[in-house]
PQR file with spaces between the fields and no chain letter, atoms N, CA, C, O and H, PARSE charges and radii, in Angstrom:
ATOM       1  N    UNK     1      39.836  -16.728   30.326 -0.4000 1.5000
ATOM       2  CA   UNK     1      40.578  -16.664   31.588 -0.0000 2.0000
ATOM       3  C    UNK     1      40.745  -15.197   32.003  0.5500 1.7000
ATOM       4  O    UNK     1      41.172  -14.376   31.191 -0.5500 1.4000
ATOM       5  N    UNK     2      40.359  -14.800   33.471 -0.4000 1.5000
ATOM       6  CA   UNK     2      39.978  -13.736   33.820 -0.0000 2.0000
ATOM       7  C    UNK     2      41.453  -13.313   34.867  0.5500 1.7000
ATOM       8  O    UNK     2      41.590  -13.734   36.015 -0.5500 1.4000
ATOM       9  H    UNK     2      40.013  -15.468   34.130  0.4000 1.0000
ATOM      10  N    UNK     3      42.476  -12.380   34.131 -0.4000 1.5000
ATOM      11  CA   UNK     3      43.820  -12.010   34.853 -0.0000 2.0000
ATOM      12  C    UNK     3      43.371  -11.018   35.861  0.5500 1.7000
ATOM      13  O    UNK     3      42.427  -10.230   35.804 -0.5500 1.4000
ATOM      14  H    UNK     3      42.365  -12.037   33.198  0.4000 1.0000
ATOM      15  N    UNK     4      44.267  -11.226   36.817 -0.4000 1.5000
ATOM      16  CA   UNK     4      43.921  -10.217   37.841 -0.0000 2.0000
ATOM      17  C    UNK     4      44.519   -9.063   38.001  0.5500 1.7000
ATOM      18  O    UNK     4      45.258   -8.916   37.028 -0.5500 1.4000
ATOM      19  H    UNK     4      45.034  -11.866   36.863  0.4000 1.0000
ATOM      20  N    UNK     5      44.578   -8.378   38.541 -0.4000 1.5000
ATOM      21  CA   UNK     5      45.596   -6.797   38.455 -0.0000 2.0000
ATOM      22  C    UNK     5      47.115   -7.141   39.157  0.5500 1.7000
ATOM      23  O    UNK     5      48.068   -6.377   39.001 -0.5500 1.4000
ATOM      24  H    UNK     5      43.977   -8.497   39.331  0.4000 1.0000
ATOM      25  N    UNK     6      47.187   -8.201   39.827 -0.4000 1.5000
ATOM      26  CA   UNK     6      48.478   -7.931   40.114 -0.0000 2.0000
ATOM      27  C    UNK     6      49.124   -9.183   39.205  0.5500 1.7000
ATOM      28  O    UNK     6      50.297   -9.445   39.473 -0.5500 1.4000
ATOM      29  H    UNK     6      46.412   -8.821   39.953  0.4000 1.0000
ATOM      30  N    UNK     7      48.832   -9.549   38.728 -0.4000 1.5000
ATOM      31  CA   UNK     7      49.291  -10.747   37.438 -0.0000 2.0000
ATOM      32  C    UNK     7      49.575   -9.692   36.405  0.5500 1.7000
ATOM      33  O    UNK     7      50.763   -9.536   36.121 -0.5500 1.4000
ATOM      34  H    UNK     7      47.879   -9.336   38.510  0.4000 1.0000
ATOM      35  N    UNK     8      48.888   -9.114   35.934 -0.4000 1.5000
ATOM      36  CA   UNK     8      48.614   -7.963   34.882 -0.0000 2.0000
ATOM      37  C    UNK     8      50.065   -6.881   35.662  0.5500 1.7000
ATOM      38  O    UNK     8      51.063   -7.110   34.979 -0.5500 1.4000
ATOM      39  H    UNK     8      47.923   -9.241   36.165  0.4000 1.0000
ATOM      40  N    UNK     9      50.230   -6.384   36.217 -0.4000 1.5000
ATOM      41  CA   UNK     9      51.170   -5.756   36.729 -0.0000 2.0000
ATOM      42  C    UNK     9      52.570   -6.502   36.827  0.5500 1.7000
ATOM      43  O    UNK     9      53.595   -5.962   36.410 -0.5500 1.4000
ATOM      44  H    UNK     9      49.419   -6.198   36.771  0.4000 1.0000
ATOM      45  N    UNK    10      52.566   -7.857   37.438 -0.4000 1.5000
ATOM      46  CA   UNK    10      53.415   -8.302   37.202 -0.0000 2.0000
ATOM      47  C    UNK    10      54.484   -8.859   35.605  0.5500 1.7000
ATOM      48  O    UNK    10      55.686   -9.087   35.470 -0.5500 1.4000
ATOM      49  H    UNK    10      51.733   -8.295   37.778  0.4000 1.0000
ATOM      50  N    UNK    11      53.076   -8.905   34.457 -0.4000 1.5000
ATOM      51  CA   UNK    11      53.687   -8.902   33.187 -0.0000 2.0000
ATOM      52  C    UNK    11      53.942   -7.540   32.986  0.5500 1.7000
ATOM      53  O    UNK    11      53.883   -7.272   31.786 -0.5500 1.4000
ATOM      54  H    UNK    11      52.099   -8.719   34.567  0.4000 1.0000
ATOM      55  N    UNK    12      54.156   -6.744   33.569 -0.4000 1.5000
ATOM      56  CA   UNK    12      54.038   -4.955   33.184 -0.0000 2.0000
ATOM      57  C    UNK    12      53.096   -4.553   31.853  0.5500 1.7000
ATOM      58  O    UNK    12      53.346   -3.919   30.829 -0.5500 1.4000
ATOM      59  H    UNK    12      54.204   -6.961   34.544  0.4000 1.0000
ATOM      60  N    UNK    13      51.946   -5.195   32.335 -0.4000 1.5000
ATOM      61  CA   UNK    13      50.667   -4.474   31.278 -0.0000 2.0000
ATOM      62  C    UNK    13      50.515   -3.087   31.694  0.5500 1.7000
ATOM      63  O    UNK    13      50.849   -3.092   32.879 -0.5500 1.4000
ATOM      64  H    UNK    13      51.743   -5.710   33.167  0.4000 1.0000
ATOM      65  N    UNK    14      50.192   -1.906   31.362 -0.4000 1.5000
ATOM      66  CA   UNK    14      50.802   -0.858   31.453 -0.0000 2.0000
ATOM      67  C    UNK    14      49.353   -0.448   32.354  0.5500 1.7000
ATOM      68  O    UNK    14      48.360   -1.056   31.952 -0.5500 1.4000
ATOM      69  H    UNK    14      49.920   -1.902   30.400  0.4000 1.0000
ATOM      70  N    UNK    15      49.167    0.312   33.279 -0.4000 1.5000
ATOM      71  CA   UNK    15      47.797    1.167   34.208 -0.0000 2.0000
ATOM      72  C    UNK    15      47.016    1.318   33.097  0.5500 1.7000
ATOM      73  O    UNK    15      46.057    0.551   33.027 -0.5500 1.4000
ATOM      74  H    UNK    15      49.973    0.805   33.605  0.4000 1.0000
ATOM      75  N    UNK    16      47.170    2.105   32.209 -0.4000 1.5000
ATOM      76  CA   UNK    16      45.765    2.305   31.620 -0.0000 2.0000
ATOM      77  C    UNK    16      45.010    1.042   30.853  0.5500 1.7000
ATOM      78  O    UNK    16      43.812    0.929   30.592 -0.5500 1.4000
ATOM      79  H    UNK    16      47.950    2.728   32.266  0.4000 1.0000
ATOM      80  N    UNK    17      46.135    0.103   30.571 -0.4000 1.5000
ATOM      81  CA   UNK    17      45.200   -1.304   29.801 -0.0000 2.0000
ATOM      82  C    UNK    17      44.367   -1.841   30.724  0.5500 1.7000
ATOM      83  O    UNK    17      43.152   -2.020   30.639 -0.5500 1.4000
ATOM      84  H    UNK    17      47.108    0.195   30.783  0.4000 1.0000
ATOM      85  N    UNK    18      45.155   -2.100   31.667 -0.4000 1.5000
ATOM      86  CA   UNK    18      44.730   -2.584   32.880 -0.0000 2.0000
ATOM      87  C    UNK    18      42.967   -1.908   33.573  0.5500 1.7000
ATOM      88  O    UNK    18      42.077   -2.705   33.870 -0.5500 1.4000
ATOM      89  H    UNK    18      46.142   -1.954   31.736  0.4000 1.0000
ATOM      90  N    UNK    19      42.833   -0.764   33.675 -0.4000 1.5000
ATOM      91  CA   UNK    19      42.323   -0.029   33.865 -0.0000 2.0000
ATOM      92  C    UNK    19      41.313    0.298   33.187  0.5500 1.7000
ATOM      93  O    UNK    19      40.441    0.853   33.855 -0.5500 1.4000
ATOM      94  H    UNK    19      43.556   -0.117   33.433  0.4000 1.0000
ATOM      95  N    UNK    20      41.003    0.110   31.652 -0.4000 1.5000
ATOM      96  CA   UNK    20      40.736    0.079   30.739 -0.0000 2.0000
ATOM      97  C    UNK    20      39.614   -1.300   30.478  0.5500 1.7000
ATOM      98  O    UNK    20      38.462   -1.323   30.044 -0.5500 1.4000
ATOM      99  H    UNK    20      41.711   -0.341   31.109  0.4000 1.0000
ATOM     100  N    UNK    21      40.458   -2.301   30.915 -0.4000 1.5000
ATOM     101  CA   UNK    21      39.957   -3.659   30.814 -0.0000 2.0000
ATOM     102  C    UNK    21      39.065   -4.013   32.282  0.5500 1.7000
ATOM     103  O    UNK    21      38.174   -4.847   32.122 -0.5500 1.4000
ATOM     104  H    UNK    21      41.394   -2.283   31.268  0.4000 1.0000
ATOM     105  N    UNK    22      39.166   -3.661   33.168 -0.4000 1.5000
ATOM     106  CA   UNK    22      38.696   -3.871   34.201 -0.0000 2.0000
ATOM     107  C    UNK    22      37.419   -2.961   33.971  0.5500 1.7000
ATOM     108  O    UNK    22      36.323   -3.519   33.926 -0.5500 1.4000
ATOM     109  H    UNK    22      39.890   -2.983   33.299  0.4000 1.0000
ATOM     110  N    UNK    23      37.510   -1.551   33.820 -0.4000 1.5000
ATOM     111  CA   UNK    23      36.438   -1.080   33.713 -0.0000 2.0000
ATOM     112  C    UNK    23      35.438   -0.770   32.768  0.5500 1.7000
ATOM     113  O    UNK    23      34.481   -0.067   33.091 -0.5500 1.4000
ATOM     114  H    UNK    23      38.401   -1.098   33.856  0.4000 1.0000
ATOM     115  N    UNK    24      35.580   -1.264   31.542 -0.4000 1.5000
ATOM     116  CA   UNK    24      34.854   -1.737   30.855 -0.0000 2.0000
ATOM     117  C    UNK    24      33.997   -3.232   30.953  0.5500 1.7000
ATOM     118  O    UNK    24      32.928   -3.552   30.432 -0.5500 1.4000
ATOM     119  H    UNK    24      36.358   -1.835   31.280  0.4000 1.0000
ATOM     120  N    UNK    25      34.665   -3.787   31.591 -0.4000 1.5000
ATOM     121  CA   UNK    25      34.015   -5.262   31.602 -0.0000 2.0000
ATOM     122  C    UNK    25      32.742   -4.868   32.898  0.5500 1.7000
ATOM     123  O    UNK    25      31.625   -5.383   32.933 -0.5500 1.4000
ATOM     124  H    UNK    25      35.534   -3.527   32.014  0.4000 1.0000
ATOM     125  N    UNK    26      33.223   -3.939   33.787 -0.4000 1.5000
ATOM     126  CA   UNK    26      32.496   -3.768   35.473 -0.0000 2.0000
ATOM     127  C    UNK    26      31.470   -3.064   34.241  0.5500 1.7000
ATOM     128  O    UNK    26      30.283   -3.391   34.241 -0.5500 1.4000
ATOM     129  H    UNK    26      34.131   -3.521   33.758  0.4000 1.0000
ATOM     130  N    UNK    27      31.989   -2.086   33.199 -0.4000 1.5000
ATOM     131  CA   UNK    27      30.606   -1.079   32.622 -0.0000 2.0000
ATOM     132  C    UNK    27      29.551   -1.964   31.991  0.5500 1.7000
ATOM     133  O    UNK    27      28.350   -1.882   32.247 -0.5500 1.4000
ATOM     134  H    UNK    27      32.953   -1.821   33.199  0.4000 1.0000
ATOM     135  N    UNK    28      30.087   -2.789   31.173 -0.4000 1.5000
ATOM     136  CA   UNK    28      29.563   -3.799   30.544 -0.0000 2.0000
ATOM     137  C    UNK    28      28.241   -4.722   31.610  0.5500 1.7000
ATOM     138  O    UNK    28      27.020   -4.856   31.533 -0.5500 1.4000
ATOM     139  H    UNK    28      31.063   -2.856   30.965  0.4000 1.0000
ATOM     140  N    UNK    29      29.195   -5.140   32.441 -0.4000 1.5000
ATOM     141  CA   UNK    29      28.179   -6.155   33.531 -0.0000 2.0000
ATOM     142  C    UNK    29      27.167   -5.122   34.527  0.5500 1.7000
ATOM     143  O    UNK    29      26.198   -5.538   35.160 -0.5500 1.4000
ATOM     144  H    UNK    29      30.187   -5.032   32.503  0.4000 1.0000
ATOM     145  N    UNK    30      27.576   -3.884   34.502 -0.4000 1.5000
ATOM     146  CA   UNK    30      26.567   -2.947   35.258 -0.0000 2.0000
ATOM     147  C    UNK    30      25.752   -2.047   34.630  0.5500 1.7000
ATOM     148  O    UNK    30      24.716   -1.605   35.126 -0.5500 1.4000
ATOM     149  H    UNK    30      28.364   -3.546   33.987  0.4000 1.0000
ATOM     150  N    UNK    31      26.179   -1.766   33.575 -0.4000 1.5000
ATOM     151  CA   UNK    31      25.483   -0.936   32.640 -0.0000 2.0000
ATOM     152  C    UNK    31      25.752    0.424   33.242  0.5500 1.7000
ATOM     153  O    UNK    31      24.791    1.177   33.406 -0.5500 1.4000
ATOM     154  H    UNK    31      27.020   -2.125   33.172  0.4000 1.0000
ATOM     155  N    UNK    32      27.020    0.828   33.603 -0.4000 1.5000
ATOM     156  CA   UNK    32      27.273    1.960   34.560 -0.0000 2.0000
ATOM     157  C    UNK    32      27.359    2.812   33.996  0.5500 1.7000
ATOM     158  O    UNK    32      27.607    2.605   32.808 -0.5500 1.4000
ATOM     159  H    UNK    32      27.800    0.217   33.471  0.4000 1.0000
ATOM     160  N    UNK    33      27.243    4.031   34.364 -0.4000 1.5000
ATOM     161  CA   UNK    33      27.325    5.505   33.718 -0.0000 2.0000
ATOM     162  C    UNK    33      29.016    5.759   34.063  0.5500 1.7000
ATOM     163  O    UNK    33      29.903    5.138   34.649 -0.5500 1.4000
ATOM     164  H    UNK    33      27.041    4.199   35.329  0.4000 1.0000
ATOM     165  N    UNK    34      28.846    7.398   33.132 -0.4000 1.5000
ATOM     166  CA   UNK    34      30.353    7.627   32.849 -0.0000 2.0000
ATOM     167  C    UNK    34      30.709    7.945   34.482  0.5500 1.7000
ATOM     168  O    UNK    34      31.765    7.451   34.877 -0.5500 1.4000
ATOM     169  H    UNK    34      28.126    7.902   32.656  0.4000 1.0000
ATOM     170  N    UNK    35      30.144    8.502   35.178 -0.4000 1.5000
ATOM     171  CA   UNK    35      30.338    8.612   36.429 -0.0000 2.0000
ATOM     172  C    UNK    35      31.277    7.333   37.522  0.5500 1.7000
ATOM     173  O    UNK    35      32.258    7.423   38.261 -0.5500 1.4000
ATOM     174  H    UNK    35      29.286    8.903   34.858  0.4000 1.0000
ATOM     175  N    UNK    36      30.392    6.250   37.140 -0.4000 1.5000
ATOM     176  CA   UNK    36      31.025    5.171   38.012 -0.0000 2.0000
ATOM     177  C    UNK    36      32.695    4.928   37.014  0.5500 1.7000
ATOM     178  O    UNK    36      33.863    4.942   37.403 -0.5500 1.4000
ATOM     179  H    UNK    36      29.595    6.177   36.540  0.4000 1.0000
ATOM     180  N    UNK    37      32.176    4.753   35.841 -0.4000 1.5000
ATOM     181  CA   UNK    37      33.630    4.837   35.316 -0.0000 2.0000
ATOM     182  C    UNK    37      34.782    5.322   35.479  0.5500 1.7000
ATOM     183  O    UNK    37      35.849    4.791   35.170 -0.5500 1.4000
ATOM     184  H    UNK    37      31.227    4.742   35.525  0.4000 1.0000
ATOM     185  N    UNK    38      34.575    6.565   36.073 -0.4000 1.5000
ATOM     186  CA   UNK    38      35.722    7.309   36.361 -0.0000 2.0000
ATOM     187  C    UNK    38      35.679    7.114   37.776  0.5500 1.7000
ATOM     188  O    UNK    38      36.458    7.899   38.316 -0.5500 1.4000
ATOM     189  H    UNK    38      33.708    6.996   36.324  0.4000 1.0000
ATOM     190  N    UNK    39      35.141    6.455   38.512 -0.4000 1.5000
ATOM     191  CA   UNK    39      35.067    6.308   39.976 -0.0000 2.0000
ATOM     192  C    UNK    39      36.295    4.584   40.113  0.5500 1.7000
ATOM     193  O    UNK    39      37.268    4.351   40.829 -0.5500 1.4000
ATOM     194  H    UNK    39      34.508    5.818   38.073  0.4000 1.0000
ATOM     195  N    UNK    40      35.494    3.651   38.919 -0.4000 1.5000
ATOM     196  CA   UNK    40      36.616    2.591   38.872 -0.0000 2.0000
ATOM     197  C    UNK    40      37.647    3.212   38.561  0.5500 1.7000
ATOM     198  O    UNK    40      38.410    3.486   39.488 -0.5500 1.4000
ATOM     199  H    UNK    40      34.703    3.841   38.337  0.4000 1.0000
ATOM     200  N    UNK    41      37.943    3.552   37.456 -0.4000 1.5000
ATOM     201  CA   UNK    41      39.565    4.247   36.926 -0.0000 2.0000
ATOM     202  C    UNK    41      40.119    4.697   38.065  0.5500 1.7000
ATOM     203  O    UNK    41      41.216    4.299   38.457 -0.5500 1.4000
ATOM     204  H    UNK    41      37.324    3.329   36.703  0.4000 1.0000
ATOM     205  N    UNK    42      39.392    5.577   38.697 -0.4000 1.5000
ATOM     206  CA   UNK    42      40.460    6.045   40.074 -0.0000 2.0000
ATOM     207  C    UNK    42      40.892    4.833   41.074  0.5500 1.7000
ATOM     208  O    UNK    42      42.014    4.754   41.573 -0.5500 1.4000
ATOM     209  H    UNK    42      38.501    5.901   38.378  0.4000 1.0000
ATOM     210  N    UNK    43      39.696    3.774   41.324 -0.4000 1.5000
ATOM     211  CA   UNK    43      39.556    3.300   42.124 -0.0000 2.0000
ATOM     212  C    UNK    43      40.572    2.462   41.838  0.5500 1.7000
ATOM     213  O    UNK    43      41.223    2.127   42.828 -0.5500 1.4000
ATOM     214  H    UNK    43      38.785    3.838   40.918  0.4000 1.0000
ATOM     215  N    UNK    44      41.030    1.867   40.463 -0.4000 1.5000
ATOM     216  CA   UNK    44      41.907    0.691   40.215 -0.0000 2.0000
ATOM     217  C    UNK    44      43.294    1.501   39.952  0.5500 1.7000
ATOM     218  O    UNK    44      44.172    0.645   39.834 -0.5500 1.4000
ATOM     219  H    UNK    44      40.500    2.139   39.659  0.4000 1.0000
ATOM     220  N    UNK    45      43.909    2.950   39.796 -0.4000 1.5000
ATOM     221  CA   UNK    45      44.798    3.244   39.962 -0.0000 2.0000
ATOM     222  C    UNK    45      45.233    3.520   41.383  0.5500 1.7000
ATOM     223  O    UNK    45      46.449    3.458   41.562 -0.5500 1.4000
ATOM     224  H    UNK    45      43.196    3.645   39.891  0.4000 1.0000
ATOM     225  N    UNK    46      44.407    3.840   42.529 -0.4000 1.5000
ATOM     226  CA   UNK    46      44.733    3.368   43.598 -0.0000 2.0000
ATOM     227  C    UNK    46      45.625    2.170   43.930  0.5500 1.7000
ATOM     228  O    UNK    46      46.792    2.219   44.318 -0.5500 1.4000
ATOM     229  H    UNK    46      43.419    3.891   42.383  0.4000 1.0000
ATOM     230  N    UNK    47      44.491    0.538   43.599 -0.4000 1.5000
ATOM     231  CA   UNK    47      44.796   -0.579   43.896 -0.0000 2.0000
ATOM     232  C    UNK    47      46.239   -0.680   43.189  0.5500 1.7000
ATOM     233  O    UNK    47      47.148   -1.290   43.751 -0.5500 1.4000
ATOM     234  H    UNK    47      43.543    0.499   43.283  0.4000 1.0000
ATOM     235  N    UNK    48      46.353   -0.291   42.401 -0.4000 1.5000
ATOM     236  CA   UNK    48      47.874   -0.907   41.519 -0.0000 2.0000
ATOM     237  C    UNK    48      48.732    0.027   41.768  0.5500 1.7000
ATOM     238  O    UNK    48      49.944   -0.125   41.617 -0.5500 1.4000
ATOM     239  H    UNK    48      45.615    0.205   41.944  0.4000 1.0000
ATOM     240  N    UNK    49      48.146    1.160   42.205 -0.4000 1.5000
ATOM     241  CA   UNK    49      49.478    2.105   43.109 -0.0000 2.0000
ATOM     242  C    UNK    49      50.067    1.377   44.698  0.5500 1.7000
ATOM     243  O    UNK    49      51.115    1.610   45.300 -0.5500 1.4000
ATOM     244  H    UNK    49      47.161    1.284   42.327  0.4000 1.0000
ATOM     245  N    UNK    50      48.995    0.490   45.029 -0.4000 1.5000
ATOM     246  CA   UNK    50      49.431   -0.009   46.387 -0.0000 2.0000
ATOM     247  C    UNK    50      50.277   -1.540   45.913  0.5500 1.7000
ATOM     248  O    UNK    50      51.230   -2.045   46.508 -0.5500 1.4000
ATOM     249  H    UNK    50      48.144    0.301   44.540  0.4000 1.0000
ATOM     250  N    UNK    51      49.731   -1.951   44.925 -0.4000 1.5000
ATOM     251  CA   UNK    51      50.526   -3.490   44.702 -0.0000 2.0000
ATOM     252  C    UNK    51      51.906   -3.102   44.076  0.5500 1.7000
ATOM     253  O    UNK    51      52.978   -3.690   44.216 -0.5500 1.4000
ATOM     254  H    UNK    51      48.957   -1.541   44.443  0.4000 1.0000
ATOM     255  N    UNK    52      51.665   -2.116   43.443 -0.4000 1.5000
ATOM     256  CA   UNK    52      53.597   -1.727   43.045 -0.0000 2.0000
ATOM     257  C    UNK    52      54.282   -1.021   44.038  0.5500 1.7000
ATOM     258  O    UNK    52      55.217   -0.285   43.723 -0.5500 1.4000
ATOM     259  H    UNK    52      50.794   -1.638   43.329  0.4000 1.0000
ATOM     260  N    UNK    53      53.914   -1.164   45.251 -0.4000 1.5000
ATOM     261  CA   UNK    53      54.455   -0.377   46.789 -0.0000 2.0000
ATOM     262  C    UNK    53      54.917   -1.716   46.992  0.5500 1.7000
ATOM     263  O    UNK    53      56.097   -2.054   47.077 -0.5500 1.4000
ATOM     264  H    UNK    53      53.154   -1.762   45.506  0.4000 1.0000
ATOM     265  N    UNK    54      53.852   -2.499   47.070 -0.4000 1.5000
ATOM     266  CA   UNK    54      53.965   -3.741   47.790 -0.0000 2.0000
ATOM     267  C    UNK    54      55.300   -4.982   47.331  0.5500 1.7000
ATOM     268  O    UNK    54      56.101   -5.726   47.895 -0.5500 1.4000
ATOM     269  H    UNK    54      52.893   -2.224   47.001  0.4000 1.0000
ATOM     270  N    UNK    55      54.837   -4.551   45.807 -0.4000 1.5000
ATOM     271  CA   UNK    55      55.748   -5.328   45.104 -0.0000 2.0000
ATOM     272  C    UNK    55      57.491   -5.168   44.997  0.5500 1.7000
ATOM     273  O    UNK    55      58.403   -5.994   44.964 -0.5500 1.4000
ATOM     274  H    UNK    55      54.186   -3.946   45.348  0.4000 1.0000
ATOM     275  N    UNK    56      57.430   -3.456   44.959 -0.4000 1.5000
ATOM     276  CA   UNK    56      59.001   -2.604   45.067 -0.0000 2.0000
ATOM     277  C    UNK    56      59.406   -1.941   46.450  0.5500 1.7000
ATOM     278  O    UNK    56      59.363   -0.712   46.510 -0.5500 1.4000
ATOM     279  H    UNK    56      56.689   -2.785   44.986  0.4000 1.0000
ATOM     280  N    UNK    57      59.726   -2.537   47.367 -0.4000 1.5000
ATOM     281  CA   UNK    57      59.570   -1.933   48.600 -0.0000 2.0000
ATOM     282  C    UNK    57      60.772   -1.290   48.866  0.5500 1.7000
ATOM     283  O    UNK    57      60.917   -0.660   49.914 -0.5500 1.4000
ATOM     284  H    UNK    57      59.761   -3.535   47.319  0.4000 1.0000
């Protein structure tokens, strides 16, 4: 069963697990270089910087 980031946020799994898990699985299924890696990492501390806006208003 595949949790999503704001489920994962909502149990307060902490940014980097989160982050961690997402982009390894994207490295895994793409075979991505360290480059894109750090392009998700940013990209998913974005997204969970906007759902804990969303969530704590």
């Amino acid at each position: 069963k595949k949790l999503s980031a704001v489920t994962m946020i909502n149990e307060q799994v902490p940014v980097e697990e989160i982050t961690r898990i997402f982009c390894t699985q994207r490295q895994q299924a793409f075979e991505l270089h360290s480059l894109s890696v750090k392009k998700c990492v940013l990209g998913v501390q974005v997204l969970l910087s906007r759902v804990v806006l969303l969530k704590d208003p």
